[in-house]
C-alpha positions as MATLAB code, in Angstrom:
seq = 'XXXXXXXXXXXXXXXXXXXXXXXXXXXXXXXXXXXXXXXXXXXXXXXXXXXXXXXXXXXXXXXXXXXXXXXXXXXXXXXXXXXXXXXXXXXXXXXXXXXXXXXXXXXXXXXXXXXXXXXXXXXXXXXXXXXXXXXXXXXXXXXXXXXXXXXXXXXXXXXXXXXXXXXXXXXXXXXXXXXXXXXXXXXXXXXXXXXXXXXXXXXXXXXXXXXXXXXXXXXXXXXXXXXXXXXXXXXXXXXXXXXXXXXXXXXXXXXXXXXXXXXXXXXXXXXXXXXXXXXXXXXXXXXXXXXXXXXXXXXXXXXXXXXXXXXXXXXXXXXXXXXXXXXXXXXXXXXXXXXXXXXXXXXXXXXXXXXXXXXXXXXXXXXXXXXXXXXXXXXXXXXXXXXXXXXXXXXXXXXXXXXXXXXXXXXXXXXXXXXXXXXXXXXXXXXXXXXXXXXXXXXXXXXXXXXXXXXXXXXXXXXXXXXXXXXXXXXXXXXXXXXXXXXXXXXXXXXXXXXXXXXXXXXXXXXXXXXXXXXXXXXXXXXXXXXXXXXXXXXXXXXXXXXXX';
ca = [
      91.054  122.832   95.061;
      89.731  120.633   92.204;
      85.981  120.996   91.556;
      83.572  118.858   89.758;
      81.990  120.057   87.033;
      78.375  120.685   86.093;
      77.985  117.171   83.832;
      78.590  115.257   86.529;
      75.770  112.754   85.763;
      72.357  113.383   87.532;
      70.858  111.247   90.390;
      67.786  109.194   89.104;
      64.954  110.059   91.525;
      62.952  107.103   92.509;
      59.271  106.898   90.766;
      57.716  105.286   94.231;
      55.748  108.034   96.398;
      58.740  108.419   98.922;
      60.762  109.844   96.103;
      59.997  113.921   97.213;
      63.241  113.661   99.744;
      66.551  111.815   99.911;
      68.161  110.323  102.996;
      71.884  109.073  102.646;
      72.837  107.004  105.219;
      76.279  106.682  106.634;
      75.961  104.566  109.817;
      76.469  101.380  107.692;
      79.045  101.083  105.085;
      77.488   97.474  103.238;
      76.551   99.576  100.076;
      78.608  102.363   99.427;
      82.050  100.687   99.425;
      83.822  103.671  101.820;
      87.706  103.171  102.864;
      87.092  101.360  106.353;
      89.501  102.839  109.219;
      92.100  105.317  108.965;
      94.708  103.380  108.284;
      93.141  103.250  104.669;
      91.640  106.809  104.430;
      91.946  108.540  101.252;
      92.536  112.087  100.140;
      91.687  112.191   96.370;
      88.761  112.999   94.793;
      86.592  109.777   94.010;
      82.935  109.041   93.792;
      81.318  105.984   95.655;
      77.417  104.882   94.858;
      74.880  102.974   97.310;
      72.751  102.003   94.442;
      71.036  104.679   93.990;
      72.972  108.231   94.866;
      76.196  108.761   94.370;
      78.323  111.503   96.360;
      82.007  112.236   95.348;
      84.598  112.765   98.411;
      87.929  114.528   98.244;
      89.996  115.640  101.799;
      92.945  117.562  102.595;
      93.538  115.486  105.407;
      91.152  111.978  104.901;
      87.858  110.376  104.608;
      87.275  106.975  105.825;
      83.948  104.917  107.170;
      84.778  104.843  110.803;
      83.230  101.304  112.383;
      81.348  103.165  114.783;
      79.166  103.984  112.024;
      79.566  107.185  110.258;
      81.502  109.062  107.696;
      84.734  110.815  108.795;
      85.434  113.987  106.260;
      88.456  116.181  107.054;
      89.867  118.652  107.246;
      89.162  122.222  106.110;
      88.706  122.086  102.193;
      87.814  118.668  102.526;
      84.370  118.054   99.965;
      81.529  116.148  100.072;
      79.765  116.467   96.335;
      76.082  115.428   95.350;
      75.062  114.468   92.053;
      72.645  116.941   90.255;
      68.846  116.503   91.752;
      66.305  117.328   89.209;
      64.267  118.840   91.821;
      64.488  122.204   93.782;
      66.021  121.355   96.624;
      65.115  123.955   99.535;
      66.892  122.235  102.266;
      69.820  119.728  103.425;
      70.337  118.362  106.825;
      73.748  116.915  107.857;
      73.614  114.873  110.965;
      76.824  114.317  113.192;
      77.715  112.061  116.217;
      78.168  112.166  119.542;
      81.987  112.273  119.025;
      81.797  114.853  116.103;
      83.866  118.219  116.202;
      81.816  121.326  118.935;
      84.224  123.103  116.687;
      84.163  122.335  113.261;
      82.683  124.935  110.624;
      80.595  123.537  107.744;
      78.403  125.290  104.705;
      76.859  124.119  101.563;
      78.150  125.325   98.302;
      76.749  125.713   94.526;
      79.470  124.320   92.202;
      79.785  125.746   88.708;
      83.168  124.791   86.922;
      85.924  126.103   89.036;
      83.628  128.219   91.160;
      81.931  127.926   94.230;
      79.383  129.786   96.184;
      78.095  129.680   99.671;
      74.129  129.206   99.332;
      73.392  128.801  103.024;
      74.482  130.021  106.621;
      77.235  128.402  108.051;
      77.438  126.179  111.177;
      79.491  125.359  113.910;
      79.756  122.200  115.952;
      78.907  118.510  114.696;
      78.678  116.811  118.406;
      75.103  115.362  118.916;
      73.826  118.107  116.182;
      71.554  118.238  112.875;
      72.576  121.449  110.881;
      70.341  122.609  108.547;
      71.150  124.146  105.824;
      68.341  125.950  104.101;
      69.464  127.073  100.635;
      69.200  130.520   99.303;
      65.948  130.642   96.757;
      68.226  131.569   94.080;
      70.041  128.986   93.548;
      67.428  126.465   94.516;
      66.854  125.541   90.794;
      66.838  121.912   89.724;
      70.175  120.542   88.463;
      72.217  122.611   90.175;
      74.975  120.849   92.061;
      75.352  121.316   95.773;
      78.626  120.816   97.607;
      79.273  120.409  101.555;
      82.641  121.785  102.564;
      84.681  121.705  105.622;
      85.679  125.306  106.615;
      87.874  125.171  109.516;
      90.843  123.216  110.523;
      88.865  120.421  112.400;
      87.467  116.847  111.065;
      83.238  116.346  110.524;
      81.830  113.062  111.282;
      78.774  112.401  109.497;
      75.800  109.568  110.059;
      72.905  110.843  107.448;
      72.113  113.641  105.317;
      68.752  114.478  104.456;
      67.737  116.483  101.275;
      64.510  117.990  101.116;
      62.915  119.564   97.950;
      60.231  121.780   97.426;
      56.981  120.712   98.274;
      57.989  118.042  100.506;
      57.001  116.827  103.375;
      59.615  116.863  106.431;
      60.059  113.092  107.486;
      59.430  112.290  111.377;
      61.678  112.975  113.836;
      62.385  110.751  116.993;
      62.819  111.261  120.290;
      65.147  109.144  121.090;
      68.668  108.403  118.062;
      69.516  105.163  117.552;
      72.342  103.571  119.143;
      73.276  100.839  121.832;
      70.985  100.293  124.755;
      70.978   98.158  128.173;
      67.325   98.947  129.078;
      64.161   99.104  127.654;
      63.290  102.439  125.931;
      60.339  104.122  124.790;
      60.590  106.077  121.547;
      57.969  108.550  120.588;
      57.668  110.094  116.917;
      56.752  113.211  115.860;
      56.350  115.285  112.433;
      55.411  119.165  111.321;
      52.718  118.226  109.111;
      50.317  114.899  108.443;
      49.676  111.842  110.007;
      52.919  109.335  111.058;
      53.221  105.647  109.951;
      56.008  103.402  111.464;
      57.338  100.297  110.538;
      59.549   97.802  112.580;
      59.946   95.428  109.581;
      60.247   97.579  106.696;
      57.535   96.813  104.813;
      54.175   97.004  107.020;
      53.001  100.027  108.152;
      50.176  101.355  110.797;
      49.315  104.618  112.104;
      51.555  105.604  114.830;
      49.370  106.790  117.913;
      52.036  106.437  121.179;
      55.109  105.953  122.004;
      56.812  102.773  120.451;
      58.489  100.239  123.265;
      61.912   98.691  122.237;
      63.158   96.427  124.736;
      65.238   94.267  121.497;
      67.636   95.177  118.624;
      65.029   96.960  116.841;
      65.271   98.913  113.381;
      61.790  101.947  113.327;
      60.936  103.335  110.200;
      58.441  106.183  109.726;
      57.213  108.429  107.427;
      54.589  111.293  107.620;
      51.736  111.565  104.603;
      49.007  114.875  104.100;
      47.010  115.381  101.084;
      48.085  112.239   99.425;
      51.662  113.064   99.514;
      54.662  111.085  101.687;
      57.991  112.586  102.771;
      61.204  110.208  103.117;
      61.281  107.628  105.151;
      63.449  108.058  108.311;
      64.877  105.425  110.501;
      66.531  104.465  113.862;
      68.266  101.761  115.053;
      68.360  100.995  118.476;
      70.696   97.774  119.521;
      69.597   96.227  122.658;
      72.298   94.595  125.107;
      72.388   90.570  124.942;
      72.245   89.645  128.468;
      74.376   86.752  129.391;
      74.510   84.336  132.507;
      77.787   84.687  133.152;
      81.382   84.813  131.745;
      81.586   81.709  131.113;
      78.746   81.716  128.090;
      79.693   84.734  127.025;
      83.267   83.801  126.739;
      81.510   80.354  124.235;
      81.566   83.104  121.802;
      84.296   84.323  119.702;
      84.280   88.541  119.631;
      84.614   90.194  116.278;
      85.433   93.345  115.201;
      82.475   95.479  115.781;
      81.187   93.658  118.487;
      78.065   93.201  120.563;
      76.591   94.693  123.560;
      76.295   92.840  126.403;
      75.234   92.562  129.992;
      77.306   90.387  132.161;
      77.292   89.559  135.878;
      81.382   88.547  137.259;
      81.951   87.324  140.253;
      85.131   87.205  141.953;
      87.045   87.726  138.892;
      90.447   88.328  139.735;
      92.826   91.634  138.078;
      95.850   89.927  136.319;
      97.395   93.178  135.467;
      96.179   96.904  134.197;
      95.983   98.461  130.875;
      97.298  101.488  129.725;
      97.089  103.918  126.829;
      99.715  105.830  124.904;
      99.858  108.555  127.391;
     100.450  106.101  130.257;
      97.258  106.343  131.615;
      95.376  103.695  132.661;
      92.321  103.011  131.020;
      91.475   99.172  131.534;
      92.280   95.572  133.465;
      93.476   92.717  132.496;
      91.591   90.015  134.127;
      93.289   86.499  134.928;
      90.533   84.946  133.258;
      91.115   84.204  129.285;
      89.605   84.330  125.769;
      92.367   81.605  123.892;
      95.646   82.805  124.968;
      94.804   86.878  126.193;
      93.695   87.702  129.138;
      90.357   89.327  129.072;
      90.593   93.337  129.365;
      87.477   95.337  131.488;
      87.950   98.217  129.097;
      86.846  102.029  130.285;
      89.045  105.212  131.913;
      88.318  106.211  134.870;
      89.580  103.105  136.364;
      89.412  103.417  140.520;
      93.106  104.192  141.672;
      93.008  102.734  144.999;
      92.566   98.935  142.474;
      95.317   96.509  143.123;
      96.837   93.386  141.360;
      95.510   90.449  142.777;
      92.010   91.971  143.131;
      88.751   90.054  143.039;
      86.267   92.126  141.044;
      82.573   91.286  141.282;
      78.914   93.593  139.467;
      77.674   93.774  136.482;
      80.151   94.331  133.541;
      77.510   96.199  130.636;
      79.330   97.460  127.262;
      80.376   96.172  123.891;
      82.350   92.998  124.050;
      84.797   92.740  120.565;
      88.174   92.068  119.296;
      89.987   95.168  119.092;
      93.462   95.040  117.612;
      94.010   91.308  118.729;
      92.800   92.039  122.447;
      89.659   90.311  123.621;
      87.739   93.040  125.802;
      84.997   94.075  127.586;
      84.457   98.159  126.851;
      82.126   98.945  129.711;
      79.831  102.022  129.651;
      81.369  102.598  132.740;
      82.905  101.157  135.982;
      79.897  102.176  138.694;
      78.569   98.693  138.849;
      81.866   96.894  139.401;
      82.717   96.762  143.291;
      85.864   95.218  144.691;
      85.421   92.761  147.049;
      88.996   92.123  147.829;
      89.318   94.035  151.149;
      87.551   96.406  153.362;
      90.434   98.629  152.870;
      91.755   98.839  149.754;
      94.912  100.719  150.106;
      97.029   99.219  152.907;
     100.008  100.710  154.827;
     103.778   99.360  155.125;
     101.779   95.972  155.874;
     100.741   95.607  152.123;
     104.475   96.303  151.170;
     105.402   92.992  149.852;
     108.232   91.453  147.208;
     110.815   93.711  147.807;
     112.949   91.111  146.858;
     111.684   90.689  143.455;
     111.357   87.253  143.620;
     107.801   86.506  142.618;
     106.369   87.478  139.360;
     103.086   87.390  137.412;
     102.889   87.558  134.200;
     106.512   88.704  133.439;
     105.934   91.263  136.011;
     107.072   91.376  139.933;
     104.119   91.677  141.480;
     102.726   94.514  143.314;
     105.422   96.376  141.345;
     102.565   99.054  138.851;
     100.823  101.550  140.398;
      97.392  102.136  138.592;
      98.428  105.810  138.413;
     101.416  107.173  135.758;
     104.004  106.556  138.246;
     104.473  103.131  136.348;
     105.628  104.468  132.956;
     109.265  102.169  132.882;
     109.416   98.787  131.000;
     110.011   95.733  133.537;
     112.316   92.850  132.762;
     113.623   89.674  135.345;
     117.163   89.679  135.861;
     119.046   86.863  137.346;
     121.840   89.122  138.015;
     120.708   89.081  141.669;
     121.942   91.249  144.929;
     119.562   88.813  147.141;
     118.049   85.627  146.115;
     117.013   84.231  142.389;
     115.694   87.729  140.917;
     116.317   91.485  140.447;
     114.333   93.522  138.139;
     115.658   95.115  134.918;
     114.291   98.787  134.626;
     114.412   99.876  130.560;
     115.780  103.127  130.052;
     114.670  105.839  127.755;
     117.611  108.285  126.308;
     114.888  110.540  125.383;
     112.546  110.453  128.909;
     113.113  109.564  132.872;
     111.214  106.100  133.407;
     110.156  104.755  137.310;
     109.969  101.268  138.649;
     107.084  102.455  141.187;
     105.368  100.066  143.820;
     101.334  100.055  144.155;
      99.675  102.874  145.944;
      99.644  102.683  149.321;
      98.229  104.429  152.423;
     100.850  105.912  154.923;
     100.385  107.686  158.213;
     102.306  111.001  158.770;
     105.508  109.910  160.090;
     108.536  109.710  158.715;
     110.303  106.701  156.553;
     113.874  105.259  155.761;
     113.800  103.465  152.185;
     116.820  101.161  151.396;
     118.010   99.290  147.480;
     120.691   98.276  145.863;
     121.697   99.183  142.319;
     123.964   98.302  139.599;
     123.776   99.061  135.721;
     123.298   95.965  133.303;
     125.442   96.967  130.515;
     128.903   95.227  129.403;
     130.066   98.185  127.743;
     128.497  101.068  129.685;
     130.228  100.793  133.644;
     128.055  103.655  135.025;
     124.899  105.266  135.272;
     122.648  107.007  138.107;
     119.408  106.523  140.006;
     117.552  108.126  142.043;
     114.915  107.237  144.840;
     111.824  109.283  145.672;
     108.053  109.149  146.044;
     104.877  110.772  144.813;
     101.801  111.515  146.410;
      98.590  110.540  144.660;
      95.374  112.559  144.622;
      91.826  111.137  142.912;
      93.726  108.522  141.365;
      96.640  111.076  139.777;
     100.313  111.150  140.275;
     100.771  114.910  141.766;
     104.659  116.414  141.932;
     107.621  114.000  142.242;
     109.548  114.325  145.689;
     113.335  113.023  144.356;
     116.511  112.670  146.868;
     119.552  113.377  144.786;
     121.115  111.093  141.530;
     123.041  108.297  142.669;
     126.004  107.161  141.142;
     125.296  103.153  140.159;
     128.230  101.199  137.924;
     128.152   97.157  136.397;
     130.732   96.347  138.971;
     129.269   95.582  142.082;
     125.582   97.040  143.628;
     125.495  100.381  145.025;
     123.231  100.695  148.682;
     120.569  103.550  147.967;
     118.745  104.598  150.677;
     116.753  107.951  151.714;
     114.301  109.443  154.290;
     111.237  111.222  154.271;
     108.465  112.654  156.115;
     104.500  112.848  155.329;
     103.162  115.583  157.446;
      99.855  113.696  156.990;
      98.442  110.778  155.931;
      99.061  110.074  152.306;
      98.726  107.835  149.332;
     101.666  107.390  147.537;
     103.713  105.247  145.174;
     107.576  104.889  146.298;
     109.226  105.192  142.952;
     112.942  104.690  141.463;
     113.315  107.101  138.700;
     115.706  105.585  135.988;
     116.706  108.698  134.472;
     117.023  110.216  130.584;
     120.646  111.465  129.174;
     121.587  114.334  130.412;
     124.221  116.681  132.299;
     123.293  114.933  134.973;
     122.724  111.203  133.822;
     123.910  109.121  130.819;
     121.098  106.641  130.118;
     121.356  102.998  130.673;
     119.279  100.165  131.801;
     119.618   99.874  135.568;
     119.317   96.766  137.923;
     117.051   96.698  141.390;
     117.000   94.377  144.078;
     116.389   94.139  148.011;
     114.090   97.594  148.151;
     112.567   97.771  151.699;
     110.794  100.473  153.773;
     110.929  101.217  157.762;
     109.037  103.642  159.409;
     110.274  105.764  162.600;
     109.025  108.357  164.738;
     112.361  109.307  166.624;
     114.079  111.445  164.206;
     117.457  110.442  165.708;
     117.097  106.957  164.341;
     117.577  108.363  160.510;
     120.903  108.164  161.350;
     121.497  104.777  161.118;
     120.639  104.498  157.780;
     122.538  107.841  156.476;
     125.524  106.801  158.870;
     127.477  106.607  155.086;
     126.549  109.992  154.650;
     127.146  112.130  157.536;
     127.841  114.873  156.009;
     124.422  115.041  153.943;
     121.600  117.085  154.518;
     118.212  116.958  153.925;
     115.429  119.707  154.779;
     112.047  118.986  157.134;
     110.625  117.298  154.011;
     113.108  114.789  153.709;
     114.428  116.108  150.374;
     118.322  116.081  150.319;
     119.591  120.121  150.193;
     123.271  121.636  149.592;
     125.297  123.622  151.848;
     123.800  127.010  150.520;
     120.339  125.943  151.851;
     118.885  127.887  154.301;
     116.104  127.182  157.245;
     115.216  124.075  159.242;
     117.546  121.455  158.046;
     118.623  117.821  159.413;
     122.218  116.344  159.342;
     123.430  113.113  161.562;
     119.457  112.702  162.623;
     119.502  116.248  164.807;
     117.643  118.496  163.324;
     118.994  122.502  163.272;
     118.401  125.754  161.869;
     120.622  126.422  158.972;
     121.378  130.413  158.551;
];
């Protein structure tokens, strides 16, 4: 790795009285000029000044000012470099983040030319930790150059480091770190030596005496004097929550970037549609109420399963309201004071099974038609290729992946259940393709194991009846799903047409066999799950059941 060498210019210590210890500060970006985002992280070695220190940054991976407000450095061999100090410097502090690394490894280093040498302990962990670093006496000396380094494969997110040298005074500490707030707070100060002073303007000072109430955006200085002498001034922000009458003030303003924190009451505010991440997972709502042309987004995982389309959400919505990536959104601390008013009982039976037909749709969607579990993971078109009716829906399929059209959770008795589509594939130039129809339960708001009858032949020349049965030994939730499947041995991928899906429920057993009357000589085990001949146990065929030895 390249090092810096010893003439790398020295940092000019201030001549005021707070000059006896450094604080760089990374939770703003304004003066040092950092790479914003990862998108435009860098990896070579280049030196960036606030005015008054400079530090020079090199990464085997990146380093980048992350809007949050700190300094991402990574990974191992990745260098932060200070300027020569031309006083001893006895000990450095290196402050993470909440989100930082429990993992990473860190250490300060003496450079000299091409060499290096550890001159403290190292640490593990940056999440919601200070590391000190106290430096070996021998190579406290002034001028020498110090050099934090990365020393295990993970990333380091840094908001301040604080240098102290000898003599010094340790600046105050507080009790509570800056950050966003939605109540009042009370921060006390406290310091190992000397009387404290505080500030909330930056430039008057009193004595501090008790503990400071914030209950607005709020910047606290403090330093700590003895004997005439002053250590660094330390800080804390704390960002208090705008509070707002309702959505439609806070929606008078136009969100940025970073945002603002706010504190919102909703009433009645109806879900349009729910978010999801990369994974699938969903992690938000899209509300039917706008910002321009995008719906607004209620933005935190952890989002309650049993939700629905169509939903009337009313609380208190408290988080950071911004613009991320083009999306207008509300990300809330979390979602414990948002209630749903919509229904005593939020998951319904076969009752709340509704446009099987496919022929109403929100959004580009058919509604009901995305479960707020994974079971929803295919892309949805509107086809007017229809079995019944104006509209079928196009499911997208994935050569790589199987994809589901899956309806909205519901809650089903034990019992058992006779399911009934048609399918065709929509493709000129590929004639055939498969389904096939199943269910999944759904446990704390997570799809659990797939139950799947068997593939289904489907072609572009006419539409194929589907249909299956199954039993729930007990009451479940569960999303009835239509798995569009991957290419394989068993499946060539193509996108598949749906239309005309409807459920029945039965108790008499015997009545199965009107709907697998076109396939008497099928199957299917106590669970409802289609078997072959070799199957042993209980097994049902023509709706009697028998043991099969």
């Amino acid at each position: 790795m390249k090092k810096l060498l010893l003439f790398v210019c020295a940092i000019v210590i201030s001549a005021t009285s707070f000059a006896q210890d450094i604080v760089l500060d990374f939770t703003t970006n304004e003066k040092w000029g950092l790479p914003v985002g990862s998108g435009a992280g860098l990896k070579e070695e280049k030196t960036f000044f606030d005015g008054t220190y400079s530090i020079t940054l090199a990464a085997s991976n990146a380093y980048y000012f992350n809007t949050q407000g700190y300094l991402m450095l990574g990974k191992k061999g990745s260098t932060l470099t200070f300027s020569a100090f031309k006083s001893a410097v006895t000990k450095i502090e290196v402050v993470g983040t909440s989100s930082a690394s429990t993992a990473v490894k860190q250490n300060i280093f003496a450079v000299n030319g091409d060499e290096t040498v550890a001159v403290s302990t190292e640490t593990t962990g940056a999440k919601d930790v200070t590391n000190s670093y106290a430096i070996d006496s021998k190579y406290q000396a002034a001028g020498t150059i110090y050099q934090l380094q990365v020393t295990s494969e993970h990333n380091t997110q840094i908001t301040k480091i604080n240098i102290y040298f000898a003599g010094s005074l340790t600046a105050p500490k507080f009790s509570i770190k800056g950050g966003v707030f939605y109540e009042t707070q009370k921060v006390e100060l406290t310091a190992e030596a000397g009387k404290i002073y505080y500030s909330i303007d930056g430039v008057n000072y009193n004595e501090y005496k008790s503990a400071i109430t914030v209950d607005q955006t709020t910047t606290i200085s403090a330093y700590a004097e003895k004997d005439g002498k002053k250590s660094a001034i330390s800080s804390e922000t704390y960002q208090m929550a705008k509070t707002y009458a309702g959505l439609d003030d806070l929606l008078k303003e136009t969100p940025t970037t970073e945002g603002w924190p706010v504190i919102v009451p909703i009433k009645d505010e109806e879900i349009d549609d729910f978010a999801t991440n990369a994974s699938g997972n969903v992690n938000g709502v899209f509300l039917t109420r706008k910002v321009g042309e995008k719906n607004l987004e209620l933005y935190a995982n952890g989002v309650p399963s049993h939700w629905m389309i169509g939903d009337l959400l009313s609380g208190t919505c408290k988080g950071v309201y911004k613009d991320y990536n083009g999306q207008p959104e509300i990300a809330l601390v979390n979602w414990n004071d948002i209630t749903n008013g919509t229904a005593p009982t939020p998951i319904g039976g076969l009752e709340t099974f509704e446009n099987g037909d496919f022929e109403t749709w929100v959004n580009n969607l058919p509604k009901s038609w995305k479960s707020a579990c994974t079971a929803s993971n295919a892309t949805l078109e509107q086809s007017t290729d229809a079995h019944g009716g104006s509209y079928a829906v196009n499911v997208k399929c994935n050569a790589s992946s199987n994809v589901r059209l899956a309806f909205k959770e519901m809650k089903l008795p034990a019992g058992w259940y006779a399911v009934k589509f048609y399918a065709k594939t929509n493709s000129a130039t590929q004639d055939a393709s498969q389904v096939r129809p199943g269910y999944v339960p759904v446990v704390d708001g997570k799809a659990g194991t797939y139950k799947y009858d068997e593939y289904v032949d489907v072609n572009n020349k006419g539409w194929t009846e589907v249909s299956y049965t199954f039993e729930l030994p007990e009451e479940t939730i569960i999303c009835l799903v239509v798995m569009n499947p991957k290419t394989s041995d068993k499946a060539t991928a193509c996108d598949v047409l749906i239309d005309d899906y409807s459920i029945t429920t039965t108790t008499d057993i015997k009545a199965i066999n009107e709907v697998q009357s076109a396939k008497h000589d099928i199957i299917y085990n106590v669970q409802g799950v289609r078997v072959n001949e070799g199957y042993r146990g209980i097994v049902l065929r023509q709706g009697k059941k028998y043991i099969k030895q």
